[in-house]
N, C-alpha and C positions, 0 to 999 in steps of 0.2 A: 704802775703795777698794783699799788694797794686797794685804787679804787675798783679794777678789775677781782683783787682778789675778793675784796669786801660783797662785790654785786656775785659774783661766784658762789659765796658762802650764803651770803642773804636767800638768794635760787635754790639752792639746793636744800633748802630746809635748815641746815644746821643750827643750833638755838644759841650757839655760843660762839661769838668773837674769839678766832686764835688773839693770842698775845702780840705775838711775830706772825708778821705777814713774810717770813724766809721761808717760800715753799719752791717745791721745782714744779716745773712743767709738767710733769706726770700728776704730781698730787693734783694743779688745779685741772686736770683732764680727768681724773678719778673724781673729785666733786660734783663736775657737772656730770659723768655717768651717774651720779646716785641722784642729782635734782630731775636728773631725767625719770629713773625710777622711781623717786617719790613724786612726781609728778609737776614738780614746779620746774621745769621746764621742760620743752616739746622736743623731737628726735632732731629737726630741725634746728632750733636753738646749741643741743649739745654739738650738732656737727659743725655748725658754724664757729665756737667756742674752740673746737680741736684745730678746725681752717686756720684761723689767727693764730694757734700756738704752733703750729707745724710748718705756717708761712717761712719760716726765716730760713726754713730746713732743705725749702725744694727747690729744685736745679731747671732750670728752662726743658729741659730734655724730659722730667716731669711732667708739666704742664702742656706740653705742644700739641699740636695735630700733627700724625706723621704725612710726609708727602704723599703718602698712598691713598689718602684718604682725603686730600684736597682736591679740589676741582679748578685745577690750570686751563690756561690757554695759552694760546700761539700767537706769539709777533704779528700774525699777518691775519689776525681772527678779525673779522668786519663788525662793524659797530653793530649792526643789522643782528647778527648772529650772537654778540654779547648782549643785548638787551635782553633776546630770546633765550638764553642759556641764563640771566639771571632771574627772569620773570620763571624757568623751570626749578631754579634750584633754590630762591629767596636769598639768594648771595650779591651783596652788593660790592663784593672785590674782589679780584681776582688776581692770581699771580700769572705774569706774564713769561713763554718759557722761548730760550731758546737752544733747541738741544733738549741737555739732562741739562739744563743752569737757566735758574730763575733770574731774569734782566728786569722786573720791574713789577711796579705794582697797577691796575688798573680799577680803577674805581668810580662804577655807573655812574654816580650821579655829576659826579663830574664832566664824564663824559654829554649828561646831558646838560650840562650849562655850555659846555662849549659846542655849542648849534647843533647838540640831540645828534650830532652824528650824520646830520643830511648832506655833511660835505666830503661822504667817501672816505675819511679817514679809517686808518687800520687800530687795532690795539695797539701797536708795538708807537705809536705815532702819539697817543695819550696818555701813555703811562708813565709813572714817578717814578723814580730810582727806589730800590728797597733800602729797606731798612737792615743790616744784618744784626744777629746777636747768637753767642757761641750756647751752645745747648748746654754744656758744664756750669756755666752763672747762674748763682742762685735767682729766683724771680724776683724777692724782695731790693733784689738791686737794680733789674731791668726796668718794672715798673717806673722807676721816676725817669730814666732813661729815656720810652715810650711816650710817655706824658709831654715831656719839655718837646720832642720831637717832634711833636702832634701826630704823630702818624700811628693808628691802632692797630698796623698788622707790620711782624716782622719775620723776617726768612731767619732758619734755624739753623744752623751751619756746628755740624758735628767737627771735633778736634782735626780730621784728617781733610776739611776745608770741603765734605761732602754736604750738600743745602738740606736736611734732614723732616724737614716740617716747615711749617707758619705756627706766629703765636700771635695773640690777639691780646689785647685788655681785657675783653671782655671773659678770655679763657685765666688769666689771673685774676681777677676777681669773683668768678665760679669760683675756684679753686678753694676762695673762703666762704663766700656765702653759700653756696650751691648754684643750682643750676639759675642762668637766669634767660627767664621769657622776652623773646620779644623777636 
């Protein structure tokens, strides 16, 4: 934390070393508001500064994408018809539904190592078991969860065991840096 706090103070112009680096959260988030304003650092920079200090704070339920807003598919959706739904949307996985209940995770490119799909196969036929995680868990905790599990997309599952969302890595890592391209 002091080298943080030091690079903090250094950016924000201040011309004098506190003594004690015993600051809270707030104050080093009011620093980088004013380096922002004095110019030594960019809006970009301060927001990224608040992302890391607000990290520890936010709950998967936070972070997610609601179900309503993801693009499922169907157990019995043809490879033919995933390729074409991913080449429409830039989506390389998909969650696979059966019912209202998410059975699985599918993921293009996989699907095209295993022979591009020329052998008739359905989605519900290629896909991985999900991942679950409770929407109430903080993300600083899920993250390493994700990681070890190798798996970047996880079904979001509110307290009453309703699947709520997907979360991604890549939506916990926005989260501090900002948006990212790609």
């Amino acid at each position: 934390l002091g080298f943080v706090m030091r690079a903090v103070v250094r950016l924000s112009g201040v011309s004098e070393t506190p003594k004690s680096f015993f600051v809270t959260r707030e104050e080093l988030k009011h620093l980088a508001k004013e380096g922002e304003a004095g110019g030594a650092l960019t809006a970009e920079e301060r927001q990224m500064i608040d992302g890391v200090f607000d990290f520890p704070y936010k709950t998967v339920d936070d972070v997610m994408l609601p179900i309503s807003r993801t693009v499922t598919i169907l157990r019995d959706t043809p490879v033919a018809e995933l390729f074409e739904l991913s080449q429409r949307t830039g989506f390389a996985r998909f969650p696979v539904c059966d019912g209202d209940k998410i059975v699985g995770i599918v993921n293009v490119y996989e699907v095209l190592f295993d022979n591009g799909g020329r052998d008739g196969k359905m989605a519900g036929q290629l896909m991985q078991k999900p991942q679950f995680v409770a929407s109430t868990e903080r993300v600083n905790r899920v993250l390493p969860v994700l990681r070890a599990g190798r798996r970047p997309i996880s079904i979001v599952v509110n307290p009453e065991g309703k699947h709520v969302g997907i979360l991604t890595i890549e939506d916990i890592v926005e989260e501090i840096v900002g948006d990212v391209e790609g």
